[in-house]
N, C-alpha and C positions, 0 to 999 in steps of 0.2 A: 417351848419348854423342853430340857433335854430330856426328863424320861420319856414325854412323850412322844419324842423323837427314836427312842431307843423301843418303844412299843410297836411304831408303827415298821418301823425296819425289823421285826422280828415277826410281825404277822407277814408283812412279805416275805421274807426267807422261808414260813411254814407253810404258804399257798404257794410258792414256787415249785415248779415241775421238779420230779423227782428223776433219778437218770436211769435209763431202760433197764430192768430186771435186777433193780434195786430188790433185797429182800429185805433192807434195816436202812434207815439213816439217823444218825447220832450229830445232836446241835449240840455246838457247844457251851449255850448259854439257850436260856427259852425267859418266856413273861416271868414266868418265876423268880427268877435272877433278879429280872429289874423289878418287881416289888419291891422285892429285898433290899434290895438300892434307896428303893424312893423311902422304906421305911428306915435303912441307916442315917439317910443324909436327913430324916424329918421333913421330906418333901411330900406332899398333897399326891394320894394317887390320880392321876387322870381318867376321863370316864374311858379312853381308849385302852387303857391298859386293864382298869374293869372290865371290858368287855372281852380280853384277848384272854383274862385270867377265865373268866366265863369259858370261854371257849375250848382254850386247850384242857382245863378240870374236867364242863358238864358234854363235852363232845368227843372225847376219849383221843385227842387229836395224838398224844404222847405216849408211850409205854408208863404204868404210874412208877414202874422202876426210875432209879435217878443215881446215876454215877457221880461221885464224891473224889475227886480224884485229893489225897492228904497232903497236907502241905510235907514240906522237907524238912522246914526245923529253921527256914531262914528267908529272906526276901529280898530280893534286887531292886532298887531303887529305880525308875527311868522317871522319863519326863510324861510319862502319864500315869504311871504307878507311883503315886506322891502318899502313899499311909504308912505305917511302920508293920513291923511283923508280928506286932501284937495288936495291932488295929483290924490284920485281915484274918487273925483268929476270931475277934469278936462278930467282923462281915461273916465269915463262914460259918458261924452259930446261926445269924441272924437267917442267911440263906438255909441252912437245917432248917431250922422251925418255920421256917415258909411252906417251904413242900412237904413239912411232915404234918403240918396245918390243915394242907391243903389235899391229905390221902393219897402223898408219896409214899414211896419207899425206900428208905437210903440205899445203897450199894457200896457202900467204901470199896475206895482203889489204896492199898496202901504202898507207904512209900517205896521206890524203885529206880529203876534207869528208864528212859522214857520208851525203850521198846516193852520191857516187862510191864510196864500198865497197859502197855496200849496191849499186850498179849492176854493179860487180864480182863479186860474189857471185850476183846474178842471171843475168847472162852464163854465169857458172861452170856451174850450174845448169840453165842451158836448152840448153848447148852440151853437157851427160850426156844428156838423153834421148833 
């Protein structure tokens, strides 16, 4: 089953070694996402992904902060992004109220050039420790 596929690749990238004198690392997707996923598509959650949602909520694995990076206003079609631009507004609600479900806390990144967010997010970042 693909979420469950997408659960178990996502607890390994979180039990993966982290790199020497790391002070932060930022995923760009977590369990969270793919709930979100299984609950757009009306897919059955798997008990794996139950259990990873367990894990990163009741084990504090994550910052409960949670970066939102906002759409641009528009959507590029490829051959695996197959929704419209109004479809991945509605995924993007759906992902909100997942982790805000779940005792996240949003972070809006708003729209930019892709260094200004990513300098946004860094600010974000160095202004927690």
């Amino acid at each position: 089953m693909f979420i469950e596929r997408i659960a178990v690749l996502q607890r390994e990238r979180r039990e993966g070694p982290v790199s020497p004198g790391a002070t932060a690392q930022v995923h760009d997707r977590s369990a969270v996402c793919t709930l979100a996923l299984a609950r757009h598509l009306g897919r059955p959650v798997p008990p794996v992904l139950d259990a990873e949602i367990a894990r990163v909520t009741e084990a504090g694995y994550f910052d409960r902060r949670v970066f939102f990076v906002r759409p641009l206003g528009f959507l590029q079609p490829t051959d695996v992004r197959r929704i419209s631009y109004e479809e991945s507004l509605v995924f993007e609600r759906r992902h909100e109220t997942e982790y805000l479900r779940l005792g996240f806390e949003i972070v809006g990144v708003p729209v930019g050039a892709v260094a200004e967010r990513a300098a946004a997010i860094d600010a974000h970042i160095r202004s927690w420790a």
